[in-house]
ROPADREN-714219 format. One record per residue (C-alpha): residue number from 1; residue in three letters; x negated, y negated, z. Coordinates in steps of 0.25 Angstrom, whole numbers. Each point is the difference from the previous one (the first is absolute). Example, Ala and Ser with C-alpha at 12.3 -4.5 7.8 and 13.67 -1.06 7.14 Angstrom:
<pts>
{firo:1; bavex:Ala; x:-49; y:18; z:31} $
{firo:2; bavex:Ser; x:-6; y:-14; z:-2} $
</pts>
This chain:
<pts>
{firo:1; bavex:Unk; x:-355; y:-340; z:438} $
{firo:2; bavex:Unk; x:3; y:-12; z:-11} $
{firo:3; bavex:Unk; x:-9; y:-7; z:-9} $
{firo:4; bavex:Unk; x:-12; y:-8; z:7} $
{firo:5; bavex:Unk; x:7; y:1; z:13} $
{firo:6; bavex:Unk; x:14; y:-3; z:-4} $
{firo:7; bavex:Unk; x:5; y:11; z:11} $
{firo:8; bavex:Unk; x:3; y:-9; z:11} $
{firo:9; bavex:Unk; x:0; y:-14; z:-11} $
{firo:10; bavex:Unk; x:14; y:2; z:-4} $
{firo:11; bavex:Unk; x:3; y:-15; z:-1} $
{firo:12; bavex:Unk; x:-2; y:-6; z:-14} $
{firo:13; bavex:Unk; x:1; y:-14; z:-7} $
{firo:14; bavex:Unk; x:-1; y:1; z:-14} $
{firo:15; bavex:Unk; x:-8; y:-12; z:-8} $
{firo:16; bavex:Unk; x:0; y:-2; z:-14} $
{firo:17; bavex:Unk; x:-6; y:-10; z:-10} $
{firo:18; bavex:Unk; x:-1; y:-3; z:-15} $
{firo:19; bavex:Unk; x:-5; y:-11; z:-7} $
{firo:20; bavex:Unk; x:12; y:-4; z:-8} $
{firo:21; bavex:Unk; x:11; y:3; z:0} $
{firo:22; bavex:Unk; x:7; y:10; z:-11} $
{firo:23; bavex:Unk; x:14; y:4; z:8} $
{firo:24; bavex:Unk; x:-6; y:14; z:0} $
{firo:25; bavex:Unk; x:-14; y:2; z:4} $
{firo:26; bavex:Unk; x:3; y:-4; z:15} $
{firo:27; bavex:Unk; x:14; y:8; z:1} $
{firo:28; bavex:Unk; x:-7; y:13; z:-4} $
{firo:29; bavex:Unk; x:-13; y:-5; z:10} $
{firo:30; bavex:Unk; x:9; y:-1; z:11} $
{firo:31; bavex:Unk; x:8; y:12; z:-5} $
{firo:32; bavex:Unk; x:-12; y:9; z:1} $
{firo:33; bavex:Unk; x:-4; y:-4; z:14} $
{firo:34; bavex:Unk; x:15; y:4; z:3} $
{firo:35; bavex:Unk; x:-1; y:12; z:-4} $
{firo:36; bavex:Unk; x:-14; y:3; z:8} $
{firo:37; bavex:Unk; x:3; y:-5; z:12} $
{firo:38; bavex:Unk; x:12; y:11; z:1} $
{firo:39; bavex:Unk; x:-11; y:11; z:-6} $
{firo:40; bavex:Unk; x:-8; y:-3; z:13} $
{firo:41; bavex:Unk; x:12; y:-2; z:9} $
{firo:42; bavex:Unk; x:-2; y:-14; z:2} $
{firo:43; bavex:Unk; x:11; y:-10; z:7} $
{firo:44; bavex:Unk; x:0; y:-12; z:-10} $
{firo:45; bavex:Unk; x:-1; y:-12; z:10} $
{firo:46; bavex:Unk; x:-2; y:-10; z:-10} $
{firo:47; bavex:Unk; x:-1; y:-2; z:-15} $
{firo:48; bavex:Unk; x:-9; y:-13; z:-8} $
{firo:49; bavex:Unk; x:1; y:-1; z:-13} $
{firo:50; bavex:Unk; x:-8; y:-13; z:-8} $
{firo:51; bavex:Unk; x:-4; y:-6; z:-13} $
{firo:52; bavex:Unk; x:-13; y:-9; z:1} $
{firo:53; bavex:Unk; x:-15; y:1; z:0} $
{firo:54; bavex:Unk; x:-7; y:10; z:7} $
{firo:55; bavex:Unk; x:-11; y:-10; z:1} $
{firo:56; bavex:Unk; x:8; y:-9; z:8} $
{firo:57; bavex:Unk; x:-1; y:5; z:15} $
{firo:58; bavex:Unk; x:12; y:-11; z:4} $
{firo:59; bavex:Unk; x:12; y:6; z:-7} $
{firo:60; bavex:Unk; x:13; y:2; z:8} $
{firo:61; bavex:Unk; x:3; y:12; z:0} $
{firo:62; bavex:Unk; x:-13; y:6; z:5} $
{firo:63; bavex:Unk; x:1; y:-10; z:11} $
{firo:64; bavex:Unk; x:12; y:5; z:3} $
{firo:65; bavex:Unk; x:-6; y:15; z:1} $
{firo:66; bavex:Unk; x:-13; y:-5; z:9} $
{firo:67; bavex:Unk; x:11; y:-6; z:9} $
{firo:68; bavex:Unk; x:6; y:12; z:1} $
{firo:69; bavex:Unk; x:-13; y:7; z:2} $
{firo:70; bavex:Unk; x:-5; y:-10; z:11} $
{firo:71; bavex:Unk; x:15; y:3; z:6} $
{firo:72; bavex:Unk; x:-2; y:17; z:1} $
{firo:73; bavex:Unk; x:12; y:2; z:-8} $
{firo:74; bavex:Unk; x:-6; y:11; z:-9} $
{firo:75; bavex:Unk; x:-11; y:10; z:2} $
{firo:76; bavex:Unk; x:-5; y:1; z:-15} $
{firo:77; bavex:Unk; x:1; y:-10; z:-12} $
{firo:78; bavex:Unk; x:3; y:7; z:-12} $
{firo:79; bavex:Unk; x:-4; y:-4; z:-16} $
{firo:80; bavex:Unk; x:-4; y:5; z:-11} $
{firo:81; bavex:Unk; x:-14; y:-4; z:-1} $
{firo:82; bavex:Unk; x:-9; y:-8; z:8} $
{firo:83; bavex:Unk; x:0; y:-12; z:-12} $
{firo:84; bavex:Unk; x:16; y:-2; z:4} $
{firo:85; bavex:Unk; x:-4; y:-7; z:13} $
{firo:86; bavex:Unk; x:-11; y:-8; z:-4} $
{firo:87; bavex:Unk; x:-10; y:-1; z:-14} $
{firo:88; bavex:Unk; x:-11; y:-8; z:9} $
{firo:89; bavex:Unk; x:-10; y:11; z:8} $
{firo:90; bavex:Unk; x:-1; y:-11; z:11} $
{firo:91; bavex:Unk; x:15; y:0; z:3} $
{firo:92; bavex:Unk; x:1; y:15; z:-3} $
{firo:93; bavex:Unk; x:-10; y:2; z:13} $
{firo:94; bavex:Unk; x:7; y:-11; z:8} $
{firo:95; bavex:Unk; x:11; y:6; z:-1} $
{firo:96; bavex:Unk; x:-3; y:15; z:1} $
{firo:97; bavex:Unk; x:-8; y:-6; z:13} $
{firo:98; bavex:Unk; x:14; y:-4; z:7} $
{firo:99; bavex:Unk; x:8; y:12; z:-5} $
{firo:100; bavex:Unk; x:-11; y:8; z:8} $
{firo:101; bavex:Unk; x:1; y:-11; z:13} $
{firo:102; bavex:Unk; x:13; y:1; z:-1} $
{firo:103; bavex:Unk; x:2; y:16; z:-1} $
{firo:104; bavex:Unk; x:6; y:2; z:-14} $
{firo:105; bavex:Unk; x:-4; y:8; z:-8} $
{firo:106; bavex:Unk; x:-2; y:-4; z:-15} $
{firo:107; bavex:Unk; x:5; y:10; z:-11} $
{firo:108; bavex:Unk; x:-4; y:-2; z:-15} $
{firo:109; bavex:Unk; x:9; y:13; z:-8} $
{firo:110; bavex:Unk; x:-7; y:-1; z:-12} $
{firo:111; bavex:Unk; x:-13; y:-1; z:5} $
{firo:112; bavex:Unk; x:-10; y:10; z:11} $
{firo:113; bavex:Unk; x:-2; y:-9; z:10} $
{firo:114; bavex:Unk; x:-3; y:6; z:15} $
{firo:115; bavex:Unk; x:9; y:-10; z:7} $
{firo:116; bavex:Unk; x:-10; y:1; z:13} $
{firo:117; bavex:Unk; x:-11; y:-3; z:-9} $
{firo:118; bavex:Unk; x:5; y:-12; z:-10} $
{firo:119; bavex:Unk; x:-6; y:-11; z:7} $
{firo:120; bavex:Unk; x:-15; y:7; z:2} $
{firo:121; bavex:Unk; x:2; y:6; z:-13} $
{firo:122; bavex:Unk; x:3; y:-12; z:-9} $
</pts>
């Protein structure tokens, strides 16, 4: 059956973020993500990896990913924790409220989120 739906999501893009970069924090960030994806027999469609505030909602690379989420290329958006994509509850729900328009499904490994239930649950 998959986790939160995952049977018929098999197309992943995997997002990571740190703050500042220490030349290993992010590698083993996107490592882990990797590593999950084949776990749950995901196809890795796309890969994001950042250094930069979580507070700022206008950094590249997650503009890059919401492109990609407006354009269907994936069917769930994978990260660690939910505080990767966005520190600002506002943005978090923003974005959360397009994932859900846009049919992907948002998976956070290291924390329980119900994906079907993230944006009336936050």
């Amino acid at each position: 059956s998959g986790v939160g739906g995952m049977a018929k999501q098999k197309r992943a893009w995997l997002y990571g973020r740190v703050a500042h970069d220490d030349g290993i924090t992010l590698v083993v960030q996107m490592d882990y993500l990797r590593h999950w994806a084949a776990e749950h027999g995901c196809t890795i469609v796309g890969e994001t990896a950042e250094t930069g505030s979580g507070i700022r909602p206008d950094r590249p690379g997650l503009s890059a990913v919401m492109q990609a989420v407006r354009g269907k290329r994936m069917d769930a958006l994978v990260v660690r924790k939910l505080d990767r994509l966005t520190r600002n509850p506002p943005d978090a729900c923003g974005l959360m409220e397009t994932l859900k328009e846009c049919g992907v499904c948002l998976i956070c490994t290291d924390e329980n989120f119900i994906p079907d239930l993230l944006v009336t649950r936050f």
